[in-house]
C-alpha positions as CSV (number, residue, x, y, z in Angstrom):
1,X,34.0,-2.1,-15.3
2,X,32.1,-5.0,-16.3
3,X,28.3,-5.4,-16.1
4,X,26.8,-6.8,-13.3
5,X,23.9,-8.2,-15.6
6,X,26.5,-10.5,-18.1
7,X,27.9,-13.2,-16.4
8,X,31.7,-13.2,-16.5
9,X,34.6,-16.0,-15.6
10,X,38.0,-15.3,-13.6
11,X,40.0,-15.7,-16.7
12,X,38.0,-13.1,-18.2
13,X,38.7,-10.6,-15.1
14,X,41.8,-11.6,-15.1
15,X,41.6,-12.2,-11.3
16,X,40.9,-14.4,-8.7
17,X,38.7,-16.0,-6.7
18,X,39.2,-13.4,-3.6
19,X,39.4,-10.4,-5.7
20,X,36.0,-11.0,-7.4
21,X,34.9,-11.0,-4.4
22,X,36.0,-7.7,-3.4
23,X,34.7,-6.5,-7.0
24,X,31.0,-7.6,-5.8
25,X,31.5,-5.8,-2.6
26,X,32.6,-2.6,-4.2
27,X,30.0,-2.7,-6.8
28,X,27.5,-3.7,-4.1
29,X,28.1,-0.6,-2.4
30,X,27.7,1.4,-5.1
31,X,24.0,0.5,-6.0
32,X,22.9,-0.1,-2.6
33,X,23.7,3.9,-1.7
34,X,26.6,4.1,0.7
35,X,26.3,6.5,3.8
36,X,28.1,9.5,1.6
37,X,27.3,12.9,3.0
38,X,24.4,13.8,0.7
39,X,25.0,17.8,1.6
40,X,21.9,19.6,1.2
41,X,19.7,16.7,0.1
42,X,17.8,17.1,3.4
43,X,17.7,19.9,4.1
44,X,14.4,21.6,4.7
45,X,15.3,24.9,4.1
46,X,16.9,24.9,1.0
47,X,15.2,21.8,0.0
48,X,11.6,23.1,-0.6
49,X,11.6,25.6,-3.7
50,X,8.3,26.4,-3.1
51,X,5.9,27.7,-0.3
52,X,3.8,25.7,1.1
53,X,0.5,28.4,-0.7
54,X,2.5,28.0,-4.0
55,X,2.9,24.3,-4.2
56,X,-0.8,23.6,-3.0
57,X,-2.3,26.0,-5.7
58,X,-2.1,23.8,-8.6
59,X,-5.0,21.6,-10.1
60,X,-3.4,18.5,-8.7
61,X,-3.7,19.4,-5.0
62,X,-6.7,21.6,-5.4
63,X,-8.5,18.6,-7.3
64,X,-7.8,16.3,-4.7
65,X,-9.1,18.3,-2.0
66,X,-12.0,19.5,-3.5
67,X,-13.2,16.0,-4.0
68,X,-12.5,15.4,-0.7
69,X,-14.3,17.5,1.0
70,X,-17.3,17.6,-1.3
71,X,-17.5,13.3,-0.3
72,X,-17.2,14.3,3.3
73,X,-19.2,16.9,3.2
74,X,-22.0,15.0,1.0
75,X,-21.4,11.4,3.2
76,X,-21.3,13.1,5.8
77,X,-24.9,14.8,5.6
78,X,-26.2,11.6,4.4
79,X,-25.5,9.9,7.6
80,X,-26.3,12.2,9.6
81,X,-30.0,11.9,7.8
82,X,-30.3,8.5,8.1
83,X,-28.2,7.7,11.4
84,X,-28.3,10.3,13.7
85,X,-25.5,10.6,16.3
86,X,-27.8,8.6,18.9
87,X,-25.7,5.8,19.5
88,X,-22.1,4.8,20.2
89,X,-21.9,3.3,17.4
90,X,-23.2,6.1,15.0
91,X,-20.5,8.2,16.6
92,X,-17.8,5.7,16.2
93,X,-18.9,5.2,12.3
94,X,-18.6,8.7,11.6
95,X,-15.9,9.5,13.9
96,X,-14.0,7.1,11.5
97,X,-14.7,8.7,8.4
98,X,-14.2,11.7,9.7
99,X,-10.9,10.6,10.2
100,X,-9.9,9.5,6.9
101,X,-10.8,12.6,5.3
102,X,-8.3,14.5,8.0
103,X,-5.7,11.7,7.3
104,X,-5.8,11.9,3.5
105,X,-5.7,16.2,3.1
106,X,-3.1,16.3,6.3
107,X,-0.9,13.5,4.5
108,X,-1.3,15.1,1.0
109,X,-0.1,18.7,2.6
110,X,2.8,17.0,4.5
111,X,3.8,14.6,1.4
112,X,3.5,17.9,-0.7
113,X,5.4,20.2,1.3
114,X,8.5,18.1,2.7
115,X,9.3,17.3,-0.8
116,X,11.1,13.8,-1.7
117,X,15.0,15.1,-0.9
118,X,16.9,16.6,-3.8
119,X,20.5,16.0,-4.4
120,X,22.6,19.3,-4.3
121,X,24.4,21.3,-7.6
122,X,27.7,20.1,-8.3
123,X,27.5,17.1,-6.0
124,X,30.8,14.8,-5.9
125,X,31.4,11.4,-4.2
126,X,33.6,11.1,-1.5
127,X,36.2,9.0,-3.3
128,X,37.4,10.1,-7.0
129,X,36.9,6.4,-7.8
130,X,33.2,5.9,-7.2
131,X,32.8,8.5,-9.9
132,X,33.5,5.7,-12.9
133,X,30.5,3.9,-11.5
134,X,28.1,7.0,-11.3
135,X,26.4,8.5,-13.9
136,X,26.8,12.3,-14.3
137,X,23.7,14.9,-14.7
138,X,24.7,18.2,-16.9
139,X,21.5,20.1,-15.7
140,X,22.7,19.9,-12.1
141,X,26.2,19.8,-13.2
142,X,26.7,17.1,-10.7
143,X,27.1,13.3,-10.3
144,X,23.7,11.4,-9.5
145,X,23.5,9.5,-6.4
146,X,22.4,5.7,-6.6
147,X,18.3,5.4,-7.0
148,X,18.5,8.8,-8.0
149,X,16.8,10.5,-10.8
150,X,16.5,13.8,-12.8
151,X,13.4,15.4,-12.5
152,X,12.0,17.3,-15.9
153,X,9.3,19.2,-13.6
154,X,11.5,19.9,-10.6
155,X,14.5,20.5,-12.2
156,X,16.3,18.9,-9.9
157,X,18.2,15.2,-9.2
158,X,15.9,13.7,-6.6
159,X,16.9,11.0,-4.1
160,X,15.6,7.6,-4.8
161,X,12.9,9.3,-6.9
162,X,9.9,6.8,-7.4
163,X,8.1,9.0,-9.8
164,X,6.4,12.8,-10.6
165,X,3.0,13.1,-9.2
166,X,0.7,15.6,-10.5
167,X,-1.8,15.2,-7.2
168,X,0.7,16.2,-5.1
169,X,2.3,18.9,-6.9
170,X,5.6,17.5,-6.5
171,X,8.2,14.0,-6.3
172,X,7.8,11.1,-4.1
173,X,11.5,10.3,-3.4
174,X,13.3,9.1,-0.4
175,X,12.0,12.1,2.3
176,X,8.1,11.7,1.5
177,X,7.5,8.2,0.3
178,X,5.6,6.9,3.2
179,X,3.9,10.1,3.3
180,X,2.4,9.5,0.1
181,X,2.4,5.5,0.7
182,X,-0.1,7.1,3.8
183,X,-2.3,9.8,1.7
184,X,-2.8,7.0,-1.2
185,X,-3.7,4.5,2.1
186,X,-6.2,7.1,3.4
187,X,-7.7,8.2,0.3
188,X,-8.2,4.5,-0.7
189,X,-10.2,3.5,3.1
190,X,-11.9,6.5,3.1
191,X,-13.5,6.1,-0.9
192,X,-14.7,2.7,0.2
193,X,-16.2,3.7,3.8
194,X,-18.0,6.8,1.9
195,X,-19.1,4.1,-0.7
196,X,-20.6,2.0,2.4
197,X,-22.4,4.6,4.0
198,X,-23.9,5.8,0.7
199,X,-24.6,2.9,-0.4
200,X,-26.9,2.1,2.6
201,X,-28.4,5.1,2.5
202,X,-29.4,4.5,-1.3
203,X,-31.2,1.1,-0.1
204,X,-32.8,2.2,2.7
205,X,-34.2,5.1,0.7
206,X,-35.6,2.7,-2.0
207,X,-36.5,-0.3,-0.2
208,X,-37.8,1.1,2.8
């Protein structure tokens, strides 16, 4: 088949106009990840390897919530200190970094434990010609789906895998991207409210 990324004329092909047009479609297809019955890609059961005790335990996880909840616990006594829960707003500012520090461990558990969808052993497309256009992973003794990737840590093919990460014990991948897109989100507004709140806390401490 000829590579989408060289430019090519129809004498070349050795077709038409209307069948290089059915060529793109075809090819299209292909990389854009056809509805094929992905078998036990998503499911939960057999998809998760681990337990949920098993995956946490690992210094990725247990790092990231360990610095969590030492900046919640330390931000959190700070402001308490310097604004007591008097006021609507003191409640409301608290409330909300309360909330970020729920949203970033609950998000890391969930992106953690669903796992990013793996692409079952032996796995075949539904049409013998799709295979030419698919490359074929010996590990998992199986063809790879389009976006999909083999895994070193997991040991598995994972569904449009975007990469390993280490703080979530696991692969971001088609079933826990936005999870992840979410814990990164939450991490990231929480850090700078904690920075805020400490940070006013410093000058009132020195300046006042």
């Amino acid at each position: 088949m000829v590579s989408r990324h060289r430019k090519v004329n129809n004498h070349e092909l050795g077709v038409n106009n209307h069948d290089c047009v059915n060529l793109s479609v075809a090819e299209y297809q292909i990389i854009e990840a056809p509805d094929w019955d992905n078998g036990s890609a998503y499911d939960m059961k057999r998809d998760l390897g681990k337990t949920m005790i098993r995956r946490l335990f690992h210094w990725g996880p247990l790092a990231v919530i360990c610095i969590t909840l030492t900046i919640g616990t330390a931000t959190t006594y700070v402001h308490l200190q310097w604004w007591p829960l008097t006021t609507v707003t003191s409640f409301l500012h608290l409330s909300l970094f309360l909330l970020f520090n729920y949203l970033t461990l609950i998000n890391l558990s969930r992106s953690s434990f669903f796992g990013p969808g793996y692409a079952p052993y032996n796995w075949k497309p539904p049409r013998k010609e799709d295979e030419d256009r698919l490359q074929y992973c010996r590990i998992c003794d199986g063809f790879k789906m389009p976006r999909s990737h083999h895994c070193s840590k997991c040991g598995r093919c994972v569904c449009k895998m975007d990469h390993h990460c280490p703080w979530i014990n696991n692969c971001v991948g088609y079933r826990n991207h936005a999870l992840f897109v979410r814990f990164l989100a939450s991490a990231i507004f929480g850090c700078i409210h904690a920075a805020i709140i400490l940070s006013f806390a410093l000058y009132r401490f020195l300046f006042r």
